[in-house]
C-alpha positions as CSV (number, residue, x, y, z in Angstrom):
1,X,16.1,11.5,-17.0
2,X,14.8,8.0,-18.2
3,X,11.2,7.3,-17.5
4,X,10.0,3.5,-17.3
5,X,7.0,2.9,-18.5
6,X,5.3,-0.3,-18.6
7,X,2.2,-0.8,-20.8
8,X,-0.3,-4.0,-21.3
9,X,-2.4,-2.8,-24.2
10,X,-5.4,-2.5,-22.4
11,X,-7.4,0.8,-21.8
12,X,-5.0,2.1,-19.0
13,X,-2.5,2.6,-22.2
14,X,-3.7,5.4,-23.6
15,X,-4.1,7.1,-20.3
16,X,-0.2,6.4,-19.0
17,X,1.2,7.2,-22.1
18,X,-0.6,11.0,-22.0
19,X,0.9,11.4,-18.6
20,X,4.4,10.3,-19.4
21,X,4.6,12.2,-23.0
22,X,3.6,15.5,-20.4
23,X,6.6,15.0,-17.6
24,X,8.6,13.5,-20.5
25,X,8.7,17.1,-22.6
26,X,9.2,18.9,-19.4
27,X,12.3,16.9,-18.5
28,X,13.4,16.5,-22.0
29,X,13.2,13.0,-20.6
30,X,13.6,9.5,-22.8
31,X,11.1,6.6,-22.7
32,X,11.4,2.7,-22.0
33,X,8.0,1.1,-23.0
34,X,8.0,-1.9,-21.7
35,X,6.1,-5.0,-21.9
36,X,6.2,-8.1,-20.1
37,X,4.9,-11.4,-22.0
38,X,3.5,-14.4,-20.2
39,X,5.9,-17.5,-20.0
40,X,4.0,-20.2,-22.3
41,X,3.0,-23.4,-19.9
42,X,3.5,-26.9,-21.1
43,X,0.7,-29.3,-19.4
44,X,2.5,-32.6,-20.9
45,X,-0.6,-35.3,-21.6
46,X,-1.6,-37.3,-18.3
47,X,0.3,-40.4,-19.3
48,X,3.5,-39.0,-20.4
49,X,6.2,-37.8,-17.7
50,X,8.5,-35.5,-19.8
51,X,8.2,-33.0,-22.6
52,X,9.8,-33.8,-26.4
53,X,12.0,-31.8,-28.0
54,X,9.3,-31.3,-30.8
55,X,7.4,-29.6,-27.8
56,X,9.8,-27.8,-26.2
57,X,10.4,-26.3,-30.5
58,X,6.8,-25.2,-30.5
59,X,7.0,-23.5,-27.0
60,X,9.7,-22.0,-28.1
61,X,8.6,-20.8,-31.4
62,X,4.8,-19.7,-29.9
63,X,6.7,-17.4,-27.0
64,X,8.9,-15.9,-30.2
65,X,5.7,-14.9,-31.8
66,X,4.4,-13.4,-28.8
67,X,7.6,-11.8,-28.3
68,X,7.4,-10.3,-31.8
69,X,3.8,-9.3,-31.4
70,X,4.6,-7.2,-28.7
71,X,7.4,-5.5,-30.0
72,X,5.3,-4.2,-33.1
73,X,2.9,-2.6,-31.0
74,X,4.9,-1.1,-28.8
75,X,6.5,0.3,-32.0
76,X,3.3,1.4,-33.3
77,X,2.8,3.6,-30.0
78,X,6.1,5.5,-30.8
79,X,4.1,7.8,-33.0
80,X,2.3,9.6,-30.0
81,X,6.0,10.0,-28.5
82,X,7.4,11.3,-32.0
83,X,9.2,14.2,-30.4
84,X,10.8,11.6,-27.2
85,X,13.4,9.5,-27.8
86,X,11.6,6.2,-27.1
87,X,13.0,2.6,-26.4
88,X,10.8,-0.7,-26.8
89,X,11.6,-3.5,-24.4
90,X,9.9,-6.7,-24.5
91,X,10.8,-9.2,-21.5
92,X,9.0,-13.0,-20.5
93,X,8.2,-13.2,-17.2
94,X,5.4,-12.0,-14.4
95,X,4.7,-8.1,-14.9
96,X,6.0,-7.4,-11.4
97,X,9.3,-9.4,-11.8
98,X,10.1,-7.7,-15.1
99,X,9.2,-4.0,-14.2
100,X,11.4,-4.6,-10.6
101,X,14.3,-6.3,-12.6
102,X,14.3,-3.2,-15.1
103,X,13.8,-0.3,-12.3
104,X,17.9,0.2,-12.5
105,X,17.6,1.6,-15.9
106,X,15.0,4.3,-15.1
107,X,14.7,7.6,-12.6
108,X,11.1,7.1,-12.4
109,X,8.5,4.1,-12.8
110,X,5.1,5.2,-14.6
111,X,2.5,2.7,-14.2
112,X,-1.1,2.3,-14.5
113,X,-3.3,0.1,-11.8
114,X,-6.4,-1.9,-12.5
115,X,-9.5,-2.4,-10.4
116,X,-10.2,-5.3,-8.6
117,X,-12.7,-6.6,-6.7
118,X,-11.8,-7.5,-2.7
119,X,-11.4,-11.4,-3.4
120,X,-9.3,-11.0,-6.0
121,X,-7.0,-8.1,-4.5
122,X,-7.0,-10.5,-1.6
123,X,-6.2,-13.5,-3.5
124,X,-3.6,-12.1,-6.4
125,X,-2.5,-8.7,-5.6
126,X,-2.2,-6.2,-8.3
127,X,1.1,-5.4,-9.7
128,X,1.3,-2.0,-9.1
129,X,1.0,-3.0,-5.3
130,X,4.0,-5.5,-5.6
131,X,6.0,-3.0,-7.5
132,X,5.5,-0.6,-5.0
133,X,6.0,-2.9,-2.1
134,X,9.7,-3.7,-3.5
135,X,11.0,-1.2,-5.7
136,X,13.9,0.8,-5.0
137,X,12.6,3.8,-7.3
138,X,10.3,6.9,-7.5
139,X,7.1,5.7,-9.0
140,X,4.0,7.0,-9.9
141,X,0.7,4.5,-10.4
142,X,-2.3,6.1,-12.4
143,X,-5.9,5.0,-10.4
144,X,-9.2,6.2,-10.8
145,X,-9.3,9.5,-13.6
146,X,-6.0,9.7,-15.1
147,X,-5.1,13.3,-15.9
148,X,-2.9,14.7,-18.9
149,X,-1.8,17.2,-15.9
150,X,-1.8,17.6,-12.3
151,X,-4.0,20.7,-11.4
152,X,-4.9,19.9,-7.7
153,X,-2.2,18.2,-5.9
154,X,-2.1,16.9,-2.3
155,X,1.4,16.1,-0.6
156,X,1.2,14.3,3.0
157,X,4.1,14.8,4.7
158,X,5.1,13.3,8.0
159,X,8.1,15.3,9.0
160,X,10.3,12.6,8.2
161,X,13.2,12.7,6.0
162,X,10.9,10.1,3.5
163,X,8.6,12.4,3.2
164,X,11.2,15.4,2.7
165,X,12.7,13.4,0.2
166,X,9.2,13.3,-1.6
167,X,8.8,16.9,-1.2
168,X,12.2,17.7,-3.2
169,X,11.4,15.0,-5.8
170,X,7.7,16.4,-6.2
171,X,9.4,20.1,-7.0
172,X,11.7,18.8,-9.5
173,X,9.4,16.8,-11.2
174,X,6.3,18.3,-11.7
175,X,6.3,21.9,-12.8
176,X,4.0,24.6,-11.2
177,X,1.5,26.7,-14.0
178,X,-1.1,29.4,-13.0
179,X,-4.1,27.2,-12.2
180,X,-1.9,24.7,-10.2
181,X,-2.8,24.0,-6.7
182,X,-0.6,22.3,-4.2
183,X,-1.8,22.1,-0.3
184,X,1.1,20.5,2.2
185,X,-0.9,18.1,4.3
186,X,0.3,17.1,7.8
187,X,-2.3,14.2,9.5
188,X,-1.0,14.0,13.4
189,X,-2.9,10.7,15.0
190,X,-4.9,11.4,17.9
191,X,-4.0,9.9,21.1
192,X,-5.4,9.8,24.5
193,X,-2.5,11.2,27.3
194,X,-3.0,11.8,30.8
195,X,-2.8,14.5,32.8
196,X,0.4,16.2,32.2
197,X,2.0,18.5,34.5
198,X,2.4,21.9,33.3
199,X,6.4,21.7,32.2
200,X,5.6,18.9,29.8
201,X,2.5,20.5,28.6
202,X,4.9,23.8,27.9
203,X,7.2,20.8,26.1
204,X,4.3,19.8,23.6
205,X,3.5,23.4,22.8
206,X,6.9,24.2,21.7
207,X,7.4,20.8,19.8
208,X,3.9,21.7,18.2
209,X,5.3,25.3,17.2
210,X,8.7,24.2,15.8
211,X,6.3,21.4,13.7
212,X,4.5,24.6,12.2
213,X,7.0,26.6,11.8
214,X,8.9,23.7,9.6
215,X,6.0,23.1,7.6
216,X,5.5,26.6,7.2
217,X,9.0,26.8,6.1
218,X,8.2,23.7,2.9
219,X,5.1,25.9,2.2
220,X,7.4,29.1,1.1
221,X,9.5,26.8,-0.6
222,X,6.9,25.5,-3.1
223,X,5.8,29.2,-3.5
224,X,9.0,30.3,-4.4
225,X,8.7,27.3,-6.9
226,X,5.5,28.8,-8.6
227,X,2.9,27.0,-6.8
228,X,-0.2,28.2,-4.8
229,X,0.4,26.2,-2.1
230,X,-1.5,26.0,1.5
231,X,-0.9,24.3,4.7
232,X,-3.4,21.6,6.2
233,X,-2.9,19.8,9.7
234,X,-5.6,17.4,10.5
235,X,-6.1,15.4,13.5
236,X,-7.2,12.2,12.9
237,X,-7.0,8.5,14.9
238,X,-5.4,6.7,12.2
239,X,-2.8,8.4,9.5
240,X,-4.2,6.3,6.4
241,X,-7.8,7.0,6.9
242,X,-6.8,11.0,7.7
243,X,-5.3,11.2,4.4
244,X,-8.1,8.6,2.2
245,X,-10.7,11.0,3.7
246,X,-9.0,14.3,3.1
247,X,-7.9,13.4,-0.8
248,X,-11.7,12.1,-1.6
249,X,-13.3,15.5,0.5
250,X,-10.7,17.6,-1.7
251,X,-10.8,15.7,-4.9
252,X,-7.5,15.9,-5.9
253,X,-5.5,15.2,-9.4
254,X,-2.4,13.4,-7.4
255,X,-1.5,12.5,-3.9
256,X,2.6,12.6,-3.3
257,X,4.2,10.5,-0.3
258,X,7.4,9.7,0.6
259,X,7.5,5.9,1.8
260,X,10.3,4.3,4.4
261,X,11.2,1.2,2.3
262,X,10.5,-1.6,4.8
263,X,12.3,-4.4,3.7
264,X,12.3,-8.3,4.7
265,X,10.1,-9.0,7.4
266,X,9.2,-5.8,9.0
267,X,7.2,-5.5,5.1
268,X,5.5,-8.7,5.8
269,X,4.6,-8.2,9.0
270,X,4.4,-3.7,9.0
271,X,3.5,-2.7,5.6
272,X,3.6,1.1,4.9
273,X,1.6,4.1,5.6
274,X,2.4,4.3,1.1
275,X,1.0,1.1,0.3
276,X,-2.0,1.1,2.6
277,X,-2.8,4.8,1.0
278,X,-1.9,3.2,-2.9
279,X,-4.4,-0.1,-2.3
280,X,-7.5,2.3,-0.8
281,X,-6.7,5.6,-2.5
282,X,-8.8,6.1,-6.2
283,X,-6.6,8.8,-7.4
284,X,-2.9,8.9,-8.9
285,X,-0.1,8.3,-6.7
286,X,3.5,9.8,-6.4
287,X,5.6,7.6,-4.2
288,X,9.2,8.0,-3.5
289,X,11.1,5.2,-2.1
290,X,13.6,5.7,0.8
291,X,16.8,2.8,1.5
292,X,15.0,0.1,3.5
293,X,15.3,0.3,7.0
C-alpha cells in the first residue's frame, strides 16, 4: 500500500505523521510526504504593462528556494518514519490542486483539517473539504484530537453499496486490539406516512426485518475480525444531524462513511451526506469514495 500524506508544517504535522507511521507499520505501507508550495505573484509597478525578463529570473529563482526549503524539511521528518520507506514530493500549486493531481499514486489520502471560523469556511473553503469533494480515493482528514490509534470507532452505514464499500475498506485497514470498540450505526430519517392499510404495514415490517438482519449480519463480520462491535439504529429527521449528534454523545476516536461520489452538477447543487458530516463533525474522518454517479 502507498499512503499519501500531505503536510504544511504547521501544528497538524506532528499529529498526521503519528497516525500515518501507526497504519503505515500495520500495512508495511510506504509514505509520499507531500508538500505544496505557493506559486510566487508578480504585481508589475502601476505604470508598467509587462514583466522583464530580470523579473521573471528572480520569480523564478525565489520559487526554487522555496522549492528547496521544503524539500529539506520534509527530509528532516523522515527520521520519525526511519523504519518506512518514505518519499518527499514538493509540487507549486494550490494545496487542493496538488494533493487531487497526486491521489493516482496513493491507496489512501491522510490529511489534516484546520479550524475556521464560519466567514471564512464560507468564503474560502478548507482543503480538506475540496479534497474530499473531488477525490477519487479513500481518505482520512484528522479534526479535533488526533489519536496515535483509533480506540472508539463509529461506522454509519446506510445500507448502500457506498457504505458497504466503507465497511470492507475500514476492516482491511484498521486492525482490531483488545480495548478497540467499533458500534455499526444505522440513522433511518423519520418521516410522516399516512394511514396504511394492513398489507403494506406487513410490507414495512418485513423490509424492517431483512434491514436488521443485514446489519446484524456486518456486525458478526467485524467480530469475526477481532472487534467488539454493537449495533445502533437511531431514528432521526435528518441523517447528518443523527449521526453529528450520535458521534459527540458517544465521543468517538473516528467516524467511517462511505460517500456516493457526486460528480458535476448534482455536487454543486446535492452535496453529500460525507461532506456535510466532514465540515460539522470535530473528530477524524474515514471516507471512502464510490465512482460518481
Amino acid at each position: 500500500m502507498k499512503f499519501l500524506v500531505p503536510v504544511d508544517f504547521t501544528d497538524i504535522t506532528n499529529p498526521l505523521l503519528k497516525v500515518a507511521k501507526f497504519l503505515a507499520l500495520k500495512h508495511n505501507a510506504s509514505v509520499i510526504l507531500l508538500h505544496a508550495v505557493s506559486p510566487l505573484i508578480y504585481l508589475p509597478y502601476p505604470e508598467s504593462f509587462g514583466i522583464s525578463p530580470i523579473d521573471l529570473s528572480k520569480l523564478a529563482e525565489l520559487e526554487a528556494q522555496s522549492i528547496e526549503s521544503a524539500k529539506r524539511r520534509l527530509e528532516a521528518l523522515r527520521d520519525f518514519l526511519a523504519e518506512l520507506s518514505v518519499e518527499v514530493v514538493v509540487d507549486v500549486g494550490e494545496p487542493s490542486e496538488v494533493i487531487l493531481a497526486k491521489e493516482d499514486i496513493a491507496d489512501l489520502i491522510i490529511l489534516g483539517s484546520h479550524s475556521k471560523g464560519l466567514v471564512e469556511r464560507i468564503l474560502v473553503g478548507s482543503t480538506s473539504e475540496r479534497v474530499a469533494r473531488y477525490c477519487h480515493k479513500p481518505l482520512l482528514v484528522l479534526k479535533g484530537k488526533a489519536p496515535e490509534s483509533f480506540k472508539k470507532v463509529c461506522l454509519a452505514h446506510d445500507l448502500s453499496k457506498h457504505a458497504q464499500s466503507a465497511f470492507e475498506f475500514f476492516l482491511n485497514l484498521i486492525p482490531p486490539e483488545e480495548d478497540r470498540k467499533l458500534t455499526l450505526l444505522h440513522v433511518e430519517e423519520t418521516i410522516e406516512l399516512p394511514m396504511v392499510d394492513a398489507l403494506t404495514e406487513g410490507l414495512v415490517k418485513k423490509i424492517e426485518e431483512e434491514k436488521i438482519n443485514y446489519l446484524n449480519s456486518l456486525l458478526e463480520r467485524a467480530k469475526e475480525k477481532g472487534w467488539k462491535a454493537e449495533l445502533v439504529v437511531k431514528k432521526h429527521s435528518n441523517t447528518v444531524d443523527g449521526i453529528l449528534e450520535f458521534v459527540k454523545e458517544g465521543d468517538y476516536d473516528l467516524l467511517v462513511m462511505g460517500s456516493r461520489g457526486l460528480s458535476g452538477l448534482k455536487r454543486v447543487l446535492l452535496g453529500s451526506t460525507s461532506s456535510q458530516v466532514l465540515r460539522r463533525v470535530e473528530v477524524p474522518v474515514l471516507i471512502h469514495k464510490g465512482m460518481p454517479s
